[in-house]
N, CA, C and O of each residue as an XYZ file, in Angstrom:
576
protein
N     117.948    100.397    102.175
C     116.874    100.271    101.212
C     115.881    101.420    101.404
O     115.583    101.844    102.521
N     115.316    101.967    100.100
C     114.332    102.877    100.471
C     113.076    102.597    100.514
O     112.532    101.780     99.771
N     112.341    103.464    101.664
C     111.256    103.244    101.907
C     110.084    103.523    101.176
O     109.558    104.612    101.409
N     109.364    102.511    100.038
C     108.654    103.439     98.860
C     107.140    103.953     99.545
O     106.461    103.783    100.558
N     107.125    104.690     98.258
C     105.861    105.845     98.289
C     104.888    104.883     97.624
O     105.325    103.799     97.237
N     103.709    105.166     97.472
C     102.518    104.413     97.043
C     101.663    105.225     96.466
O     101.348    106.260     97.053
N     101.203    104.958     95.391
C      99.977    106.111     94.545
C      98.885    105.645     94.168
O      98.862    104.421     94.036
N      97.961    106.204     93.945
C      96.914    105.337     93.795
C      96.191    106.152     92.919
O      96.162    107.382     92.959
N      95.497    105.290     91.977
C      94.534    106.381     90.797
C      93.370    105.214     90.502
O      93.493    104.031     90.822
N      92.334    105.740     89.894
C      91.158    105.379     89.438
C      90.801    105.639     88.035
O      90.695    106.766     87.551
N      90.636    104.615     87.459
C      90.607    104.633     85.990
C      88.977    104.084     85.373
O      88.481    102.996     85.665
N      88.394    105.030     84.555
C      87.306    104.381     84.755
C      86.511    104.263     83.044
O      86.486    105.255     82.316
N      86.044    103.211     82.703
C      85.683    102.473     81.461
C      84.409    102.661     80.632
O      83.541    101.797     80.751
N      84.235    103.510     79.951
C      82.684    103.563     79.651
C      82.338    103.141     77.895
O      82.278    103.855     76.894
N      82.199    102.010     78.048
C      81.651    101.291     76.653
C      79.968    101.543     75.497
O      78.815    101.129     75.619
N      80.441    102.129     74.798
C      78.871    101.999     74.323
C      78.678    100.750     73.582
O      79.543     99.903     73.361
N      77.323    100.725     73.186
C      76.639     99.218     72.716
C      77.623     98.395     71.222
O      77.348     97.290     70.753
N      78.835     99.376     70.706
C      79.988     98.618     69.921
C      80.465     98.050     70.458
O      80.901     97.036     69.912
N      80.696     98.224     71.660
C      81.739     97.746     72.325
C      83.642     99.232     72.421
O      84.831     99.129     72.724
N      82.745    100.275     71.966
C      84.085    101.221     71.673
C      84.539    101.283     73.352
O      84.334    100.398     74.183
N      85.069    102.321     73.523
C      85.651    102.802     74.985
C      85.790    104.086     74.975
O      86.065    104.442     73.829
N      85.739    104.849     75.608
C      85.631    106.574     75.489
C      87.164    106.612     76.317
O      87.485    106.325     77.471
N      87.861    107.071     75.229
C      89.455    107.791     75.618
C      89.155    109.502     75.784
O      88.292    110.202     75.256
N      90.176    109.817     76.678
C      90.495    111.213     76.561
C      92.466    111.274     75.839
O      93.452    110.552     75.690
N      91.977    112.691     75.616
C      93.327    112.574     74.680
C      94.243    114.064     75.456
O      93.748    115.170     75.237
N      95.311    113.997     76.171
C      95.970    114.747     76.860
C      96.618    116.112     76.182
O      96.707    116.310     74.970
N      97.026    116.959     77.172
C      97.408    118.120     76.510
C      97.464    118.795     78.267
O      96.813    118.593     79.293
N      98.767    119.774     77.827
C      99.185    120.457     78.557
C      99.762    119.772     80.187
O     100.089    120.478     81.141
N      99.767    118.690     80.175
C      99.802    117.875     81.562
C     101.430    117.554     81.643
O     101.803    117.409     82.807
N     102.498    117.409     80.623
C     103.653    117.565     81.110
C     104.277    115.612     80.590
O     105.406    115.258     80.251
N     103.340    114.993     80.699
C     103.432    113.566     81.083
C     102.811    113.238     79.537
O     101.800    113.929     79.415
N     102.986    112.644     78.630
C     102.433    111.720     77.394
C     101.491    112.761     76.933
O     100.464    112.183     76.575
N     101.395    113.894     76.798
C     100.614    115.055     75.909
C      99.874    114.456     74.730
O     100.367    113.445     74.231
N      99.160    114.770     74.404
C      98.739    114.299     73.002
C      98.057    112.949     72.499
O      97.527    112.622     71.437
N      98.297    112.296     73.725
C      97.903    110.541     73.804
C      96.524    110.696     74.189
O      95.747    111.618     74.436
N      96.521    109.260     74.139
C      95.016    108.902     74.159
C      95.022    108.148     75.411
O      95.816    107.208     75.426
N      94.409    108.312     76.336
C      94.328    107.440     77.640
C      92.792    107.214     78.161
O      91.896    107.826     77.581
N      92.520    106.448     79.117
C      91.230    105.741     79.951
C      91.366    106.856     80.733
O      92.434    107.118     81.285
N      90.228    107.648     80.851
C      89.969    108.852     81.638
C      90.443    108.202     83.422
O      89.876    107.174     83.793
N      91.419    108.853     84.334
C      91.878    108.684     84.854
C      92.259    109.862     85.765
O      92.488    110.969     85.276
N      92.341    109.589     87.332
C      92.872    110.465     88.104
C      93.578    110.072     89.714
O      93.075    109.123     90.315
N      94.581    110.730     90.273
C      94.655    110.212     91.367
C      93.694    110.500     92.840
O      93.177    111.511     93.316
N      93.770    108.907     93.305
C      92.970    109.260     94.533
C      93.597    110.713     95.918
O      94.808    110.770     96.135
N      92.853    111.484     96.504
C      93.386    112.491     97.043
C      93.602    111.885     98.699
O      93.197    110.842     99.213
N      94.081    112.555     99.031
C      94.721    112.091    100.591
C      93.177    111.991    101.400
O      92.153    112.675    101.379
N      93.581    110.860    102.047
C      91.832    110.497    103.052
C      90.593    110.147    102.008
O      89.467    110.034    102.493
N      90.748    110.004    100.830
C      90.059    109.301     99.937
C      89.719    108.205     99.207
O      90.593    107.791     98.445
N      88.650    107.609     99.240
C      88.166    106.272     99.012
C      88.047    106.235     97.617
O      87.579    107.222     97.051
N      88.508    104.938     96.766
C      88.245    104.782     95.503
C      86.887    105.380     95.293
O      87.081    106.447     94.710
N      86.083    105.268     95.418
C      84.462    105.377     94.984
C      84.127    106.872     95.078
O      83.406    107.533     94.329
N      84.871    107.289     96.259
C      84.777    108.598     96.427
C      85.443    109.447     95.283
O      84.873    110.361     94.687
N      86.586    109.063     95.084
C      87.778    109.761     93.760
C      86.903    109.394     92.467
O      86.816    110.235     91.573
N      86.328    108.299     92.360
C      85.671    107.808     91.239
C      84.063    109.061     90.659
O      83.428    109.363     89.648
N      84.112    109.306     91.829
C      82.472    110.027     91.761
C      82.923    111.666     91.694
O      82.329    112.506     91.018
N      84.140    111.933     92.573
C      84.501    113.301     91.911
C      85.115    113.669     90.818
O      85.160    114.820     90.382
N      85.471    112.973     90.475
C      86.675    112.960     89.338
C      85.659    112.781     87.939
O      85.657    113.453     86.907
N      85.037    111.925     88.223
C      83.902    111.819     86.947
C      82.817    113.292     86.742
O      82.366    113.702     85.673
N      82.642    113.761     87.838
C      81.853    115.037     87.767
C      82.881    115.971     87.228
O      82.702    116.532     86.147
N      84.349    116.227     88.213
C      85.100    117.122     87.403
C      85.144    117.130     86.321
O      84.635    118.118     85.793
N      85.770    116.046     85.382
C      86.119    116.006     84.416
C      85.626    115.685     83.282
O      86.272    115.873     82.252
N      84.450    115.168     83.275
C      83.244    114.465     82.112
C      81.670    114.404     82.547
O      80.925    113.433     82.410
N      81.325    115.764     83.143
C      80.133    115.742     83.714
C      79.141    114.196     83.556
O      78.270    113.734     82.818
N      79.819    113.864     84.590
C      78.946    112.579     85.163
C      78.526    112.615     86.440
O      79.037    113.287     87.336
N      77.443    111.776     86.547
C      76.632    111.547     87.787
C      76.856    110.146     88.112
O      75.990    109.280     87.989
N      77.902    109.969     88.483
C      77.986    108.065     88.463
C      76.658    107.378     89.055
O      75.838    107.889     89.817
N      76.661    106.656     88.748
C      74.901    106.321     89.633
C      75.034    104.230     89.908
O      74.231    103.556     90.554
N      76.597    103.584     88.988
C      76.551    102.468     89.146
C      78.090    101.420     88.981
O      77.785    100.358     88.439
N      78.594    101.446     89.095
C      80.147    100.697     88.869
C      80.642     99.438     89.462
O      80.111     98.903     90.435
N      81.569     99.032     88.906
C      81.872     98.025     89.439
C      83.240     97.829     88.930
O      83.494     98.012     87.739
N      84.638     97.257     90.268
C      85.609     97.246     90.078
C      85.979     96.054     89.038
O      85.535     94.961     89.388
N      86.553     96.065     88.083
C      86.708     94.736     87.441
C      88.532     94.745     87.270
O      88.958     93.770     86.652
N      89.507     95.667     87.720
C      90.716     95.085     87.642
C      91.799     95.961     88.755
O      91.462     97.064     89.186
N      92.942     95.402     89.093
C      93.904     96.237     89.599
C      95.133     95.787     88.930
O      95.602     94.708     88.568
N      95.581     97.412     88.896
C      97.191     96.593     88.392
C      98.614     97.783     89.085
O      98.624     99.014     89.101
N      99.543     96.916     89.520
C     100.480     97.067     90.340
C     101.403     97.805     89.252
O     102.085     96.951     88.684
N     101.604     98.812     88.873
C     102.623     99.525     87.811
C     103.887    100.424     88.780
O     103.697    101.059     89.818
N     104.953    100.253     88.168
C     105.914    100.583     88.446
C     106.748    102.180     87.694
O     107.922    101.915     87.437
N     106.494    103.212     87.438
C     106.693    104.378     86.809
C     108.030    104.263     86.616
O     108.803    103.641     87.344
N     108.340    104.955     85.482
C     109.751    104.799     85.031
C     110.851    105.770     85.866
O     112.071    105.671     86.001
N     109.810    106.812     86.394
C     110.509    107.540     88.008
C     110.408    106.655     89.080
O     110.641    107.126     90.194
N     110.078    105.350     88.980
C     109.918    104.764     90.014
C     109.167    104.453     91.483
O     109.314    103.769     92.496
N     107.968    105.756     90.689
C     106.516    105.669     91.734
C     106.066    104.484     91.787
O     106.231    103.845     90.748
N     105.463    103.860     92.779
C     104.937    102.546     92.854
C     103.143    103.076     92.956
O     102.517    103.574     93.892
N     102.808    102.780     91.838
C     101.223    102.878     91.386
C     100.020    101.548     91.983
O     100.256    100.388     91.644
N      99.023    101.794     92.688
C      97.910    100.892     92.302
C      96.382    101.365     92.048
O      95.463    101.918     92.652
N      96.745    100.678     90.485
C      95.750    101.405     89.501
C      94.505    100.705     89.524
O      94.515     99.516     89.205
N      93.305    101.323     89.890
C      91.507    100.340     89.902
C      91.149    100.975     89.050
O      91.231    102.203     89.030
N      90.503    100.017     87.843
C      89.689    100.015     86.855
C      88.414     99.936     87.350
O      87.951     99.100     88.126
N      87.793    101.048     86.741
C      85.970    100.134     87.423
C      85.468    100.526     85.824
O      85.897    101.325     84.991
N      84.775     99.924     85.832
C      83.549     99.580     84.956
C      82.117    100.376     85.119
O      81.331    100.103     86.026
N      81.888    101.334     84.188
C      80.654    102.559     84.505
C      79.677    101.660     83.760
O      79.755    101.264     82.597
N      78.524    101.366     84.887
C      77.043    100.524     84.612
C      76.262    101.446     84.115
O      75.805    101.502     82.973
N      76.080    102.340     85.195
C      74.885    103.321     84.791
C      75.593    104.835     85.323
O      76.530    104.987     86.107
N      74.908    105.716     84.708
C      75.228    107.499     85.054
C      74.367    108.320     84.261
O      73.721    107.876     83.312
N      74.350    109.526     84.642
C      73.647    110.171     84.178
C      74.477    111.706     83.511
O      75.687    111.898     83.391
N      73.633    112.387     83.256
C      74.197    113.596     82.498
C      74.836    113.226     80.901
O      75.240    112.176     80.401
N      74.726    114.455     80.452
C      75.643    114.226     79.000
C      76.778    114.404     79.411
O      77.101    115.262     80.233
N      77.848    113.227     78.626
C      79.385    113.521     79.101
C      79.827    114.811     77.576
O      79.655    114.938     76.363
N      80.435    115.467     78.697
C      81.252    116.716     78.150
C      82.701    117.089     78.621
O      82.970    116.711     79.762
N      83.538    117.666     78.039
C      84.849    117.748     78.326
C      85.058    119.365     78.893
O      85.082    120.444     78.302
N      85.225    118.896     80.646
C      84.668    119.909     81.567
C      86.161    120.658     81.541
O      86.159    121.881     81.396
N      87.538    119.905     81.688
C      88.655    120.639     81.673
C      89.218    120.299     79.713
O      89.534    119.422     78.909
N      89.060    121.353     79.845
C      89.565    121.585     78.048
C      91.288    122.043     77.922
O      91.916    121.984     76.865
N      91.820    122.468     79.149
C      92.798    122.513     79.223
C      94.112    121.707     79.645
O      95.241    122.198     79.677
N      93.766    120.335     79.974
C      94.434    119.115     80.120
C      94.075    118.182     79.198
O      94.917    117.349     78.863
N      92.619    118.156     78.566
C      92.515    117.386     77.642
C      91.589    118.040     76.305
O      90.514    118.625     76.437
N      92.083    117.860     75.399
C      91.749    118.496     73.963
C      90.762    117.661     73.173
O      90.271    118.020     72.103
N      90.478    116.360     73.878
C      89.148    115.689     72.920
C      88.777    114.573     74.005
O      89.556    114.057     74.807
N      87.556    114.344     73.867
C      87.196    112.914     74.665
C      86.231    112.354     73.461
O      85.205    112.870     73.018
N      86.857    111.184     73.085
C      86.389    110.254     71.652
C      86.132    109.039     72.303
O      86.834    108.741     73.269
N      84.913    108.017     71.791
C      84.862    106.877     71.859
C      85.864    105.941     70.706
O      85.758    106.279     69.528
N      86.385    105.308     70.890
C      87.701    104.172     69.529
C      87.541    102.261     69.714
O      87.692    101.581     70.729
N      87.353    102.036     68.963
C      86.971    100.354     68.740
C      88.823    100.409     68.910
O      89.570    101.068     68.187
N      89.277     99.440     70.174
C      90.492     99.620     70.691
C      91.227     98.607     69.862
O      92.455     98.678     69.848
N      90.608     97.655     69.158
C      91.208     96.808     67.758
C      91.755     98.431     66.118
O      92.269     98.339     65.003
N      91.479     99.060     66.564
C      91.599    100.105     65.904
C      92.676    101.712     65.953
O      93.030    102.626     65.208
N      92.813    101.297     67.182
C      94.108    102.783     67.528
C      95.211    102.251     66.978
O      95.265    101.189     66.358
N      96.321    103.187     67.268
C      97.803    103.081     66.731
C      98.331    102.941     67.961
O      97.775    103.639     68.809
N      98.999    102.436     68.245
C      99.816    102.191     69.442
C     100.427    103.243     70.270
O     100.418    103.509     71.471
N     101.032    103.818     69.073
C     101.801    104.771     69.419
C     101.181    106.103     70.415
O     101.656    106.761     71.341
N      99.262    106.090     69.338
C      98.658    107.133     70.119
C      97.661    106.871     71.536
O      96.666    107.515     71.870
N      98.256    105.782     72.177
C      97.659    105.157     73.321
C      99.019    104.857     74.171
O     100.103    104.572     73.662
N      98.673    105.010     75.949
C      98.806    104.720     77.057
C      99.806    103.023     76.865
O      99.405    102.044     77.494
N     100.840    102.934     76.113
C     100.791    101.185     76.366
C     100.189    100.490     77.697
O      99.780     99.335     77.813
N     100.229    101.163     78.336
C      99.753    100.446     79.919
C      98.323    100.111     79.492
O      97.786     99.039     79.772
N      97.788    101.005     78.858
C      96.243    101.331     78.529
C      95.638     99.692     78.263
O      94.854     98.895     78.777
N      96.525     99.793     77.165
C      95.878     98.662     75.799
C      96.259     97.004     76.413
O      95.743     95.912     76.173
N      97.480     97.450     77.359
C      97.848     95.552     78.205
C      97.128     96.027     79.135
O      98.071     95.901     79.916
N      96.381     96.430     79.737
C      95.430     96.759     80.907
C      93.959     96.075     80.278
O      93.612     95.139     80.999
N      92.876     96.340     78.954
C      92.483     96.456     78.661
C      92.244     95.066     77.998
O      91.142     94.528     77.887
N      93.896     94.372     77.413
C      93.397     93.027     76.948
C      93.188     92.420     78.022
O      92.208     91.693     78.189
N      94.035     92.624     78.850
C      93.561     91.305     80.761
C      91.872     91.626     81.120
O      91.144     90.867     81.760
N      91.520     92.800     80.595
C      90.058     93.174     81.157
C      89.211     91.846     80.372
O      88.373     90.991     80.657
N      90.023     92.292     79.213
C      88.966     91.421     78.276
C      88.975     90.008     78.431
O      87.891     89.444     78.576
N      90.046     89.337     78.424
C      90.165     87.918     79.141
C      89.696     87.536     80.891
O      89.851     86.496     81.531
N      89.109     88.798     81.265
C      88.580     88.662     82.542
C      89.557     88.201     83.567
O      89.333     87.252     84.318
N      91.021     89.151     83.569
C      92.106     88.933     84.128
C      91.546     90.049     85.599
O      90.810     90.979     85.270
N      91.784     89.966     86.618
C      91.740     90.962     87.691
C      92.802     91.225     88.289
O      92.926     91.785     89.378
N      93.481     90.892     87.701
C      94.615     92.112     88.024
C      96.352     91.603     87.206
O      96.445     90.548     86.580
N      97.460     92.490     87.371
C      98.383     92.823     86.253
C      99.251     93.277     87.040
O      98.942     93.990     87.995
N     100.236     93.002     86.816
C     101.571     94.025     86.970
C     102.426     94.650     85.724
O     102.701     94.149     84.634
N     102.727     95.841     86.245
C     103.447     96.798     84.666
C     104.566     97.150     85.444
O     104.529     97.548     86.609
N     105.664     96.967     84.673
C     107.100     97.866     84.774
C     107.536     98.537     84.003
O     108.314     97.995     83.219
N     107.327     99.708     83.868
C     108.163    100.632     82.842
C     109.285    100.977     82.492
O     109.423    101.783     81.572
């Protein structure tokens, strides 16, 4: 039997007063191009969720996280067969204007009332991630 690998990423949620969700939409990354996903990154070796959460938000959407809170995990299975565990947190408070700091992995960062996308142009993991949020599920398993 083989001995699996383990990955870990941080996915993180920022709602305005609609209730929308701010997607980024991919490009050039090799993996679902063109989609719409929950701004997301993996944690780096010797790194703490909170820690990946606070760099990753500065890299990539000039933020100053300043408040969060974990509200889900989910155990996903990659169709290469990486074994993923994915933390959702929930952005309370931050500061800075969000701006789209790498323009070269992602080509738009839009807020979308998620009763409203096409399926097709979203993460499926995204949107069954997202209804368990909403039923106040804490956590999920995905197999691809």
């Amino acid at each position: 039997m083989r001995k699996p690998e383990y990955y870990s990423a941080v996915y993180w949620i920022i709602r305005n007063s609609k209730w929308e969700i701010l997607f980024q939409k991919r490009q050039n990354t090799g993996f679902r191009d063109w989609c719409f996903q929950i701004p997301s990154w993996h944690i780096e070796w010797k790194e703490s969720m909170e820690d990946a959460l606070i760099r990753e938000m500065k890299e990539e959407i000039n933020i100053e996280l300043k408040k969060c809170e974990l509200i889900h995990i989910s155990h996903r299975i990659s169709k290469d067969e990486r074994v993923y565990f994915d933390c959702y947190f929930k952005i309370l408070e931050y500061t800075w204007e969000i701006r789209n700091l790498e323009p070269d992995k992602c080509s738009e960062l839009t807020v979308i009332n998620i009763n409203e996308i096409k399926e097709k142009d979203l993460f499926w993991y995204d949107l069954d991630v997202i209804k368990k949020i909403e039923k106040w599920e804490k956590f999920s398993e995905v197999v691809l």
